[in-house]
C-alpha positions as CSV (number, residue, x, y, z in Angstrom):
1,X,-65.7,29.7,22.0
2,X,-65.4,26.2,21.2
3,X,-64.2,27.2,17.4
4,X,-61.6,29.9,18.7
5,X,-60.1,27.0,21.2
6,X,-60.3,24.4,18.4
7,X,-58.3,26.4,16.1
8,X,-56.1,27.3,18.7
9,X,-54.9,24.2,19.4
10,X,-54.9,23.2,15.6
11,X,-52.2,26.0,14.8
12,X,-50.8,24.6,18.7
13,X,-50.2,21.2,17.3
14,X,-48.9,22.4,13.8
15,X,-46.4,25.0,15.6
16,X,-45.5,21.5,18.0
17,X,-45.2,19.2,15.2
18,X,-43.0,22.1,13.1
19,X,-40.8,21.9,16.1
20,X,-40.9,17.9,16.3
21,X,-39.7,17.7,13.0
22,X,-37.3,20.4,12.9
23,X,-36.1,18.3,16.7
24,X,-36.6,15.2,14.9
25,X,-34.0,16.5,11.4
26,X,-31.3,16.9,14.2
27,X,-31.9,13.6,15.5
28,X,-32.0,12.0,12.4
29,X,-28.2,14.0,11.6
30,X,-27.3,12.9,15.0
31,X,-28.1,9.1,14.5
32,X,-24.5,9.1,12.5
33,X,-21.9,8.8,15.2
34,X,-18.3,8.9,14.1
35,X,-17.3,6.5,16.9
36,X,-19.2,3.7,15.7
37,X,-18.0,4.6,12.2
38,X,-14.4,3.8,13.5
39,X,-15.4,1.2,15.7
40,X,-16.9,-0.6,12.7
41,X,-14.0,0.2,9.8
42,X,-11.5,-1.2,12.5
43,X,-13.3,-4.8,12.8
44,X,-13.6,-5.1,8.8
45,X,-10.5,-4.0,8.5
46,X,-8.5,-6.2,10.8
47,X,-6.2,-9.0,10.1
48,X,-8.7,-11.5,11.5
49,X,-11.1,-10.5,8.6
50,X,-8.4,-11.8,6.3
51,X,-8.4,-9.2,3.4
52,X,-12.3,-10.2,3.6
53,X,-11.9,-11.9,-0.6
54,X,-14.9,-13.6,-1.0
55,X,-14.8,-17.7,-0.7
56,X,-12.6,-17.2,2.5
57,X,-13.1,-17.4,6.0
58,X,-12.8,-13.4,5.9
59,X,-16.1,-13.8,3.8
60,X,-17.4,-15.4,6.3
61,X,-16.9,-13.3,9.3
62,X,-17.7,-10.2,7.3
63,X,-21.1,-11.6,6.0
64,X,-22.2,-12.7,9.7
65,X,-21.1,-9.2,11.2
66,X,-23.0,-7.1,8.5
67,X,-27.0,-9.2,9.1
68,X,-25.8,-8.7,13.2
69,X,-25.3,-5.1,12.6
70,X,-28.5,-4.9,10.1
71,X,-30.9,-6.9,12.7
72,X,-29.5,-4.8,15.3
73,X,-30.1,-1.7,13.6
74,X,-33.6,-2.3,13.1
75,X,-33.9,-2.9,9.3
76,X,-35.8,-5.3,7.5
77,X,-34.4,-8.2,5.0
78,X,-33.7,-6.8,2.2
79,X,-34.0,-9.5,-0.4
80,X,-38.0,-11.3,1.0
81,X,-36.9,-12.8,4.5
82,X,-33.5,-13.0,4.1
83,X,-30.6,-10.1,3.9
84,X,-28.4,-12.1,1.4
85,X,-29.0,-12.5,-2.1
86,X,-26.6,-15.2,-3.5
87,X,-23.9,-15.1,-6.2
88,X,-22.8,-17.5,-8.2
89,X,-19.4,-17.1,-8.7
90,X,-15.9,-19.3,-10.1
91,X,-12.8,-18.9,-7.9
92,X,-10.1,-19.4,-10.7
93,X,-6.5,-20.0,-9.7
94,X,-4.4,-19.6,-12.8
95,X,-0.8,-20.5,-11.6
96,X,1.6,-19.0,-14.7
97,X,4.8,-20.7,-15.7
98,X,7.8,-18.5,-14.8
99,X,8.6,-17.7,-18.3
100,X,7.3,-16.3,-22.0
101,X,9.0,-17.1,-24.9
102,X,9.3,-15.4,-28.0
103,X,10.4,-16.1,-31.4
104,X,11.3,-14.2,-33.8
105,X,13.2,-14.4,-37.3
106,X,16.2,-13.1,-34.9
107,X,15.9,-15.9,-32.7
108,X,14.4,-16.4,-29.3
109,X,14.5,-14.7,-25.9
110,X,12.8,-15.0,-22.7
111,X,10.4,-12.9,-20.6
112,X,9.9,-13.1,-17.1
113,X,6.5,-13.5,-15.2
114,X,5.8,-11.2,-12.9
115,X,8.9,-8.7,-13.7
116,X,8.0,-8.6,-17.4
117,X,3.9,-9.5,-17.9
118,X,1.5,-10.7,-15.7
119,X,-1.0,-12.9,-16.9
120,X,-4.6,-15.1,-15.9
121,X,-7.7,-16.7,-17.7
122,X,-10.8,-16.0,-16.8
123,X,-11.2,-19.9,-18.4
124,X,-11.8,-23.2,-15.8
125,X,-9.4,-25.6,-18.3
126,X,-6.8,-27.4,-16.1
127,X,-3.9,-26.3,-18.6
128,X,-4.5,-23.1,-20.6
129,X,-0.9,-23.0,-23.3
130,X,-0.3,-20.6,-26.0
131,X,2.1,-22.6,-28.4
132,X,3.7,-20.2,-30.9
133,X,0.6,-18.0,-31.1
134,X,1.1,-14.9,-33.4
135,X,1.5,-12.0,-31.8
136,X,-0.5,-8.8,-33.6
137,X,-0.7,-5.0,-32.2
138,X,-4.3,-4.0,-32.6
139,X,-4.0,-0.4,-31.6
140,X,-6.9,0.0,-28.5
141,X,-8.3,-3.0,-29.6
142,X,-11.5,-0.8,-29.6
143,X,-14.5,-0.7,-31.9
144,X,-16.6,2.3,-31.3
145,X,-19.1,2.6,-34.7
146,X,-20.2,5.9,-32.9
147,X,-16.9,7.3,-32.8
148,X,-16.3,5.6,-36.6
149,X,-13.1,3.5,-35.1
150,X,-12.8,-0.1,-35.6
151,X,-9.2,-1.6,-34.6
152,X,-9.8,-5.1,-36.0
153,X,-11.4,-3.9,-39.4
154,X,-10.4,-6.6,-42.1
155,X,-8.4,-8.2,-38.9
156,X,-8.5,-12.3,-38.1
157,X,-7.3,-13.2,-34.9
158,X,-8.9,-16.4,-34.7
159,X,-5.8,-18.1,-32.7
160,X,-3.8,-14.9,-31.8
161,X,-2.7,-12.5,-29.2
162,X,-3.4,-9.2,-29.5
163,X,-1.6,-6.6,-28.1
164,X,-3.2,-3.5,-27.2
165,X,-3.1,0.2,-25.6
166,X,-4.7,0.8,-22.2
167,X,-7.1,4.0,-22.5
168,X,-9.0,5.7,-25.3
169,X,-7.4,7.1,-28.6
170,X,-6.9,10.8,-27.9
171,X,-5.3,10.5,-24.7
172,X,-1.8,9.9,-25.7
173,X,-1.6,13.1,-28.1
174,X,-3.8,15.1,-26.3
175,X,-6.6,15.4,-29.1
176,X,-9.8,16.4,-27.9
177,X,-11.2,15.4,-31.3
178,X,-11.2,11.7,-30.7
179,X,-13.3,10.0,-28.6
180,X,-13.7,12.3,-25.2
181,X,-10.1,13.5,-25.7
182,X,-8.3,12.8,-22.4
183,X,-11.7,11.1,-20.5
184,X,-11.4,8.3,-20.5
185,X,-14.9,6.5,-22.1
186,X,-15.7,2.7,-21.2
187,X,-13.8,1.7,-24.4
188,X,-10.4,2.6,-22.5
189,X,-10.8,-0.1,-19.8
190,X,-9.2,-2.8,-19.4
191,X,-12.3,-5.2,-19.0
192,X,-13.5,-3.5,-22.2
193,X,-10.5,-4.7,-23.9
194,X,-10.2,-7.7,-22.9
195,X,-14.3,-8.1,-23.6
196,X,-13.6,-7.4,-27.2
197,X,-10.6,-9.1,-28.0
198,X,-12.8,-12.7,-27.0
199,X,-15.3,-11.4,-29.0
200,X,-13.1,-11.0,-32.5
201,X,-12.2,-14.3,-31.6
202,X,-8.6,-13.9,-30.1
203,X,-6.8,-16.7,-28.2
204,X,-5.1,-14.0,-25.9
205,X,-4.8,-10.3,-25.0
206,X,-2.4,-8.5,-23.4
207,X,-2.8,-4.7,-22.7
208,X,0.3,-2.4,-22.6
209,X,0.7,-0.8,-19.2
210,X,1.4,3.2,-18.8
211,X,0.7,4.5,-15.3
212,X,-0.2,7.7,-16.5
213,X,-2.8,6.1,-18.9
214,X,-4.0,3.4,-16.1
215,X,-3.6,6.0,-13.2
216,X,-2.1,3.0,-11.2
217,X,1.0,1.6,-11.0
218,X,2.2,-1.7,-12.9
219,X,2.8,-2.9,-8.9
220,X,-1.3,-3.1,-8.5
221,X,-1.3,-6.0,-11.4
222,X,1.7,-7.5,-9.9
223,X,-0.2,-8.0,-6.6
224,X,-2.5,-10.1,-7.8
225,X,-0.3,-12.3,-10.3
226,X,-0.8,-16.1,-9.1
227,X,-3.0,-15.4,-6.6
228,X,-7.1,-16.7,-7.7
229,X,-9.6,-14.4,-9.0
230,X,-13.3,-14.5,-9.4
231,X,-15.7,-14.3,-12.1
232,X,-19.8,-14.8,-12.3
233,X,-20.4,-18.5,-13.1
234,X,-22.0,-18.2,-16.3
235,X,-21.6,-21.9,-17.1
236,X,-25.1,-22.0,-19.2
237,X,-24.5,-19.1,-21.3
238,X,-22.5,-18.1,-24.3
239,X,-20.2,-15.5,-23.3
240,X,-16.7,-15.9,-25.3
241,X,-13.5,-15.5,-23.3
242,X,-10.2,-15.7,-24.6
243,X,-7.3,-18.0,-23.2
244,X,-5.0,-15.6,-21.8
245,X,-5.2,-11.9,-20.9
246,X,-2.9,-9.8,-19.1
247,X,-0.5,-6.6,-18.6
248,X,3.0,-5.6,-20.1
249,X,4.8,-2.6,-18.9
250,X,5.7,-0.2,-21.7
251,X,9.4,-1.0,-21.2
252,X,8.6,-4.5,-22.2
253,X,5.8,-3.6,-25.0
254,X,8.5,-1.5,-26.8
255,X,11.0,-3.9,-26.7
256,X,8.4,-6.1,-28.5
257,X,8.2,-3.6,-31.2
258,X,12.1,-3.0,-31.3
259,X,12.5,-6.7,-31.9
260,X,9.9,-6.7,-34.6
261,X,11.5,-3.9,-36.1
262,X,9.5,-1.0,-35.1
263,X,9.4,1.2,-32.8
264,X,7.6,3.8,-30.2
265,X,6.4,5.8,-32.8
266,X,4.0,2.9,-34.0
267,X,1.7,4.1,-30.5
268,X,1.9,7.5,-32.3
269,X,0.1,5.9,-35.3
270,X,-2.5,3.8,-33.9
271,X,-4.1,7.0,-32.8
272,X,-4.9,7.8,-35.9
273,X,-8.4,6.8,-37.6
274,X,-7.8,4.2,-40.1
275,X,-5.3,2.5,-38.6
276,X,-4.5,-0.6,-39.5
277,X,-3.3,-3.6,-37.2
278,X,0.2,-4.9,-37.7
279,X,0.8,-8.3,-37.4
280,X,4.6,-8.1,-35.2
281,X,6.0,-11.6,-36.8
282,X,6.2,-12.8,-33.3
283,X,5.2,-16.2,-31.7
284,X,4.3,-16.2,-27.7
285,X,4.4,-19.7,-26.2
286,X,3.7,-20.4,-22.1
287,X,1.6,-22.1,-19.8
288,X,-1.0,-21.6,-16.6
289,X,-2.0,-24.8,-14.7
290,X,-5.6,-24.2,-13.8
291,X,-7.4,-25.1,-10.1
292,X,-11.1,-24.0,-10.4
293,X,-14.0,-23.9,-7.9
294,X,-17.4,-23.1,-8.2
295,X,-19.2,-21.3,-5.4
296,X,-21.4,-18.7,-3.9
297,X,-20.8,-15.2,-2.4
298,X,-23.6,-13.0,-1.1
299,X,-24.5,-9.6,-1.3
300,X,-25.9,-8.4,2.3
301,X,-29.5,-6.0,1.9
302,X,-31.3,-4.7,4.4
303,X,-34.0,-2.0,3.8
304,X,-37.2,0.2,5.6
305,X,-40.0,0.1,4.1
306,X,-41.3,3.5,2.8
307,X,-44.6,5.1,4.3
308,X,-46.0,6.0,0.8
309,X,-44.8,4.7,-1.5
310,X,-43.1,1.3,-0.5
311,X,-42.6,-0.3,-3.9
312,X,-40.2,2.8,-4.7
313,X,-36.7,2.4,-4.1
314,X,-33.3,4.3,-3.3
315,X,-30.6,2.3,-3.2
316,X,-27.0,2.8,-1.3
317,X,-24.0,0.7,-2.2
318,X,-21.1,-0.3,-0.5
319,X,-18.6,-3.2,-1.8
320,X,-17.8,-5.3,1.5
321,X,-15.0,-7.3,-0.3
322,X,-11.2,-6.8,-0.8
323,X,-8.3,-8.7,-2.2
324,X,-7.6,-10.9,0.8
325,X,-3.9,-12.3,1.2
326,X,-1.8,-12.2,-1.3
327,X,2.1,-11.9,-2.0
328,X,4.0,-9.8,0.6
329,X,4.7,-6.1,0.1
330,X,8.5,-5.2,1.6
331,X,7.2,-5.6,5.1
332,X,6.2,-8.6,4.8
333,X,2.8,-8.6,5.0
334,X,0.4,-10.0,3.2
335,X,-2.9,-8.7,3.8
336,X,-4.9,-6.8,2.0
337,X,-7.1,-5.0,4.5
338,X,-8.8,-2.7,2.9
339,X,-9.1,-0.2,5.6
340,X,-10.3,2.8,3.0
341,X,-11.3,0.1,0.1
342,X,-14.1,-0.5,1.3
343,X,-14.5,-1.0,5.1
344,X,-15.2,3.0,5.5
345,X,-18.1,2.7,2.9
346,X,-19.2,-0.8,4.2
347,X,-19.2,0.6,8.2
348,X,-20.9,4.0,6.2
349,X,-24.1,1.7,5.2
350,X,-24.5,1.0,9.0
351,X,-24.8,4.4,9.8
352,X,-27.0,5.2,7.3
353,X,-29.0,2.7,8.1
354,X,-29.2,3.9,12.1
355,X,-30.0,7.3,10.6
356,X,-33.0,6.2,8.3
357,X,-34.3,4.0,10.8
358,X,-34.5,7.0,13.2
359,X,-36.3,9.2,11.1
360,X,-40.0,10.1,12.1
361,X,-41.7,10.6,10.4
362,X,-40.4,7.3,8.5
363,X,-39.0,8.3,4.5
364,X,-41.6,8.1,1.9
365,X,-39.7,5.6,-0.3
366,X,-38.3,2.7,1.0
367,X,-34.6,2.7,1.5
368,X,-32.3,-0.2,0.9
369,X,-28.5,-0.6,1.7
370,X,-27.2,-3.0,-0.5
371,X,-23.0,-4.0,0.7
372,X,-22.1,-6.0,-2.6
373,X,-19.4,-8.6,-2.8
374,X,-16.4,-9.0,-5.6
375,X,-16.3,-5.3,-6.9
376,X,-12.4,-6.1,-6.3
377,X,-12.8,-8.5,-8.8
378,X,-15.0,-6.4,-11.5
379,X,-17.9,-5.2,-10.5
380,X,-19.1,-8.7,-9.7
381,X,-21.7,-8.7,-7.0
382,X,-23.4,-5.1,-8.4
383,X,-23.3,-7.0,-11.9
384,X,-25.4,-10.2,-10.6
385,X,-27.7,-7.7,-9.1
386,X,-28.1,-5.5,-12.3
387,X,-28.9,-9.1,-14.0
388,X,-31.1,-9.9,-11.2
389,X,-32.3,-6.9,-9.9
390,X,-34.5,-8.1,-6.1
391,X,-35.9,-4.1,-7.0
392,X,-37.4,-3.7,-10.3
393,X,-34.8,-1.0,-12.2
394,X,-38.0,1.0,-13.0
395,X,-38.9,1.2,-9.7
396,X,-35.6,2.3,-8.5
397,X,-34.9,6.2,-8.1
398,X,-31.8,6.0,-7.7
399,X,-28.3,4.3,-6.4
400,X,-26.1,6.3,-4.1
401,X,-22.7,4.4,-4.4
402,X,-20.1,4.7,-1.7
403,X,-16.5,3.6,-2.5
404,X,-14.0,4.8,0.1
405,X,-14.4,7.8,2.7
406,X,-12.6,10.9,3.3
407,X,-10.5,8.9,6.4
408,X,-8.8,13.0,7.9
409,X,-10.4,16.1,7.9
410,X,-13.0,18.0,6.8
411,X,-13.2,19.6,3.1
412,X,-14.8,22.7,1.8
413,X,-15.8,20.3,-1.5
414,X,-16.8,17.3,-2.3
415,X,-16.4,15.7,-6.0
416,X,-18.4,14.3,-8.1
417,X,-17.2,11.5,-10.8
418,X,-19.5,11.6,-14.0
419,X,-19.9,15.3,-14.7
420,X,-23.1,16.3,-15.9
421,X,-24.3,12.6,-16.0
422,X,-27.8,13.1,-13.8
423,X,-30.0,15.9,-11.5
424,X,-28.3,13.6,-8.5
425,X,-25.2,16.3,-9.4
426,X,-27.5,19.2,-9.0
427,X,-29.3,18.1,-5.8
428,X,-26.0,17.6,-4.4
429,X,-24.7,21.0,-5.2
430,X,-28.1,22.3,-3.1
431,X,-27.3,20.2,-0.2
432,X,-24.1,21.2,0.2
433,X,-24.2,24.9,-0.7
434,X,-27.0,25.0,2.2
435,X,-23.7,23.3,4.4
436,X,-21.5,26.6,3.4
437,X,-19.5,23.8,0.8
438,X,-19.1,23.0,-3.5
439,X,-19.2,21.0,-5.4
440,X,-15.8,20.0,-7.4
441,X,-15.4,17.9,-10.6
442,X,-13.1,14.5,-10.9
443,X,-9.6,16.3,-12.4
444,X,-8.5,12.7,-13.5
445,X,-11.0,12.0,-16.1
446,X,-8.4,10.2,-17.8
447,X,-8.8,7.1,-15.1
448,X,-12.4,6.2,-15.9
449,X,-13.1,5.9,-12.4
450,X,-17.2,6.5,-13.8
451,X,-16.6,2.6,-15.0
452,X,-15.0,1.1,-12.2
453,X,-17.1,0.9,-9.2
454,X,-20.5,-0.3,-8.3
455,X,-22.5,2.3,-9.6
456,X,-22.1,1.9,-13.2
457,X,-23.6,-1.1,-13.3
458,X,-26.7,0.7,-11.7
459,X,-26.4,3.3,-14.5
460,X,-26.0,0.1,-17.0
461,X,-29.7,-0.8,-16.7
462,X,-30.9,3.0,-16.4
463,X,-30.7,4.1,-13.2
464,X,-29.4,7.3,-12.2
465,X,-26.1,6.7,-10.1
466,X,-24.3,8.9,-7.6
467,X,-20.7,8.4,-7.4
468,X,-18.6,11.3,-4.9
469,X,-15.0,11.2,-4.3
470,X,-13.1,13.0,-1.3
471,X,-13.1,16.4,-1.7
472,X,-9.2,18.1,-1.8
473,X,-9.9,21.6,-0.5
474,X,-9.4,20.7,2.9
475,X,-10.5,23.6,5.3
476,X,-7.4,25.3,6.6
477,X,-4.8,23.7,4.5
478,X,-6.1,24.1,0.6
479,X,-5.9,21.8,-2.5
480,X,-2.5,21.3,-2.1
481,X,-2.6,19.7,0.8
482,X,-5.5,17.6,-0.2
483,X,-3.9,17.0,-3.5
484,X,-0.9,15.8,-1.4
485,X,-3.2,13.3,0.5
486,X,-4.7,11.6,-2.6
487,X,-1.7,11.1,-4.5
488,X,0.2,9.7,-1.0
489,X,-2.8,7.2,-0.1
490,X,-2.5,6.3,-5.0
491,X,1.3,6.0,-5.1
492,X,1.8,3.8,-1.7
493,X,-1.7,2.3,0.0
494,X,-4.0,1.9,-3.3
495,X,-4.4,-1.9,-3.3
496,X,-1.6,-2.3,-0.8
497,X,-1.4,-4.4,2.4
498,X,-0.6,-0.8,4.0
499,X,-4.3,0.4,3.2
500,X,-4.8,-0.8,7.1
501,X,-6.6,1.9,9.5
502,X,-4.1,4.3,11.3
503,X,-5.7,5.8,14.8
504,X,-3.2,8.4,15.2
505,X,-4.1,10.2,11.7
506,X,-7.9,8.9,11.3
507,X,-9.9,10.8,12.7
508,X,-13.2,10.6,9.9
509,X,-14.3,13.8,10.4
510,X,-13.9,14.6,6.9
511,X,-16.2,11.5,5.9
512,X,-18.9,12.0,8.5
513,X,-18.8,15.3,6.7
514,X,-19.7,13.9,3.7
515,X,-22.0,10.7,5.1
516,X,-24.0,13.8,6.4
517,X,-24.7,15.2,3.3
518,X,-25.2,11.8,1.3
519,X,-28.0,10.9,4.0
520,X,-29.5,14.5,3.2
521,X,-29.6,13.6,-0.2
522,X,-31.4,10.4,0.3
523,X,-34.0,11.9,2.8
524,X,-35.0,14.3,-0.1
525,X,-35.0,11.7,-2.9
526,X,-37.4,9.7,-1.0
527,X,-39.3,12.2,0.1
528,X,-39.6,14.2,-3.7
529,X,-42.0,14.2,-5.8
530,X,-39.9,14.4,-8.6
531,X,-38.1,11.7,-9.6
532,X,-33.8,12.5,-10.6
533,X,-33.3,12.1,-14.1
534,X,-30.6,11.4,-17.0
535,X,-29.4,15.0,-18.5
536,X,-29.8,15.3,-22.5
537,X,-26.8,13.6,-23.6
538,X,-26.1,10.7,-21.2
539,X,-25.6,7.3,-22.6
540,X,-27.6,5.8,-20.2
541,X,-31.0,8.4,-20.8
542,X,-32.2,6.0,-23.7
543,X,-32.3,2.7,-20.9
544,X,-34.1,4.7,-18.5
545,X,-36.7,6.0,-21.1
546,X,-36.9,2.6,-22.8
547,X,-37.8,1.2,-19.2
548,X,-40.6,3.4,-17.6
């Protein structure tokens, strides 16, 4: 009798605990609340925050409200007893004379900054000049040995500007042959290009713009001419930089080339393998006065520990930062609030966080949520942590990166930038085919947005990254419509003091739509006994491998 009630009440408390945790799933769903979602994107995002650019007062308000949220929450320093990790960075104000000249056997003419070229240094001189520096088109200014393409074979531009294309060759023509055709590879960024060009030894660079090859405007470079940037300060190490980089538009690249005595078709042959630089027989000559200070940003961490394996990580990023105040748009106004870059993912860490915490029983693996500073600047804070990871990298499952929220309505998709890149794509597709949803591809390859946000630098040192975008099928109204949305928010908020939160169209059910299913996909990381890996084929399979 005493066996038959034992088991009894064993298969009683397994059919209880069943419940519990089938009780305790909806809990854990229901820790994410859309009003505190809103309630937190509208304090990052207000003008009291300042545009929240790191070295400001805005930094300083937004670092203090994300440990109060964090300790209120529940979760533990992230980085041994504190939630910051520092970040050694240089603000650089780089304040451009108001014109270029250029000589030529034809004479001499002007260009204007700002209307005609932007530039900056990424040097801490107090006067950086280019005096009748040579002027030399160097095709991508790429050098790819995999891809056999080398733009500055035989080419010495000790002392020069270069001037280069923005993208990869095969975009421009279509041809599907060279390089990834029209995806864009990390040889067609701009911090690629500007990367190499110090490294052949030029004094400057200048990349010609195209918005259909950049996938932004020339207005987003012009919004941050004269104000100050940031870079890591990497004072003790060796790291070449040249003098003066910057942005032409195309009008102003081709009348370059008319001048010279050539003309469009020249972008025609540089995509071409074998191509050969042509010096232009043009001199450059202007001058930034330079105002630099050296400083510290933070990221903010906060983590719970896991239950069985705590030195295991999974790690979700947000950047805090944006661009701060700058020059004003046609309204006026001058701050950059950053309302959908990044206050919806910074204000999504918090909820994730509330919904981890409430999980019983507690995740497996211990969950961090890393908000990063200066990814407005390039990648900065994720890059200091990559260097100087708090989690060893092969410890570390996985990052789930979140830059930007669906700020309307629900989507029957949700996309995924990097096709094909990691099993993170697949377990994704489960979770949300189990939410009646699909997954969807990025249709803008061509932007490279796999290289420019947070998560790449994860992928960098090996670790499978997650990157989603905002899906465009939204439920009841199609792609169109969603198409619509995106290119509304690209053409007139992207970078804009108008990227400020709107109650009357906001609602966020479309990102707690996807927050839902990014928590899900944590939970069954750290809960797996499988660890997500790099497909056959990724460029980043050889890091992870070469780690473990």
């Amino acid at each position: 009798m005493k066996t038959t009630l034992s088991i009894i009440c064993l298969y009683s408390l397994i059919f209880l605990s069943a419940c519990n945790s089938g009780n305790d799933s909806k809990k854990n769903s229901s820790a994410l609340n859309v009003d505190s979602l809103i309630k937190n994107i509208q304090v990052l995002s207000a003008d009291d925050f300042e545009g929240r650019k790191p070295f400001t007062n805005g930094e300083v308000k937004t670092i203090t409200f994300l440990q109060d949220q964090f300790k209120t929450v529940g979760l533990e320093p992230g980085n041994g007893e504190s939630y910051l990790q520092d970040v050694p960075l240089v603000n650089i104000l780089a304040t451009a004379e108001k014109t270029m000249t250029i000589e030529s056997k034809k004479g001499k003419f002007t260009l204007n900054s700002y209307d005609d070229y932007i530039i900056w240094t990424d040097k801490t001189d107090e006067i950086i000049s280019l005096n009748k520096c040579e002027l030399v088109f160097a095709g991508y200014g790429v050098v790819a040995p995999e891809h056999n393409w080398n733009d500055y074979e035989g080419l010495d531009v000790k002392g020069k500007v270069v001037l280069v294309m923005v993208n990869d060759p095969g975009f421009w023509v279509d041809d599907s042959t060279l390089f990834k055709g029209n995806e864009m590879t990390y040889y067609g960024r701009w911090t690629y290009k500007f990367e190499e060009a110090a490294r052949q030894g030029a004094k400057g660079c200048l990349i010609m713009h195209n918005t259909r090859a950049a996938s932004y405007p020339f207005l987003v470079q012009q919004n941050s001419f004269n104000t100050s940037r940031l870079i890591l300060d990497k004072r003790d190490s060796n790291i070449p930089n040249a003098d003066v980089i910057g942005w032409v538009p195309e009008h102003i690249a081709n009348k370059l080339f008319e001048v010279a005595g050539y003309d469009s078709t020249l972008l025609v042959k540089a995509n071409k393998r074998g191509f050969k630089a042509i010096p232009l027989g043009l001199q450059l000559s202007t001058k930034m006065n330079i105002q630099s200070t050296y400083n510290k940003s933070y990221n903010v961490m906060g983590k719970i520990t896991g239950s069985k394996y705590p030195a295991e990580v999974i790690i979700y990023t947000a950047h805090w930062d944006h661009l701060g105040i700058g020059n004003p748009d046609e309204t006026g106004d001058k701050i950059h609030n950053g309302a959908l870059d990044n206050a919806t993912g910074t204000a999504a860490l918090i909820e994730l966080a509330r919904a981890f915490k409430a999980m019983y029983p507690k995740p497996e693996r211990t969950i961090v949520l890393l908000a990063v500073t200066a990814e407005e600047q390039g990648l900065l804070g994720s890059q200091y942590y990559a260097e100087n990871p708090v989690y060893p990298a092969n410890k570390t499952l996985a990052n789930i990166n979140i830059d930007g929220l669906n700020q309307f309505e629900p989507t029957n998709d949700m996309i995924i930038i990097g096709e094909g890149q990691s099993d993170l794509e697949e377990l994704l597709k489960s979770v949300l085919e189990n939410n009646s949803r699909s997954i969807a591809f990025d249709e803008h390859k061509e932007a490279g947005y796999y290289y420019r946000s947070d998560h790449f630098n994860f992928a960098k040192i090996g670790i499978p990254a997650l990157y989603t975008e905002t899906g465009i099928d939204v439920i009841g109204k199609g792609r169109e419509f969603g198409k619509k949305l995106q290119k509304e928010y690209t053409d007139n908020h992207y970078h804009r003091p108008s990227d400020e939160f709107d109650a009357a169209t906001w609602t966020m059910n479309g990102g707690m739509q996807d927050l839902h299913s990014l928590f899900e996909v944590g939970v069954k990381i750290a809960n797996s006994k499988e660890w997500p890996k790099w497909h056959d084929g990724s460029e980043f399979k050889a890091i992870r491998e070469a780690s473990n």
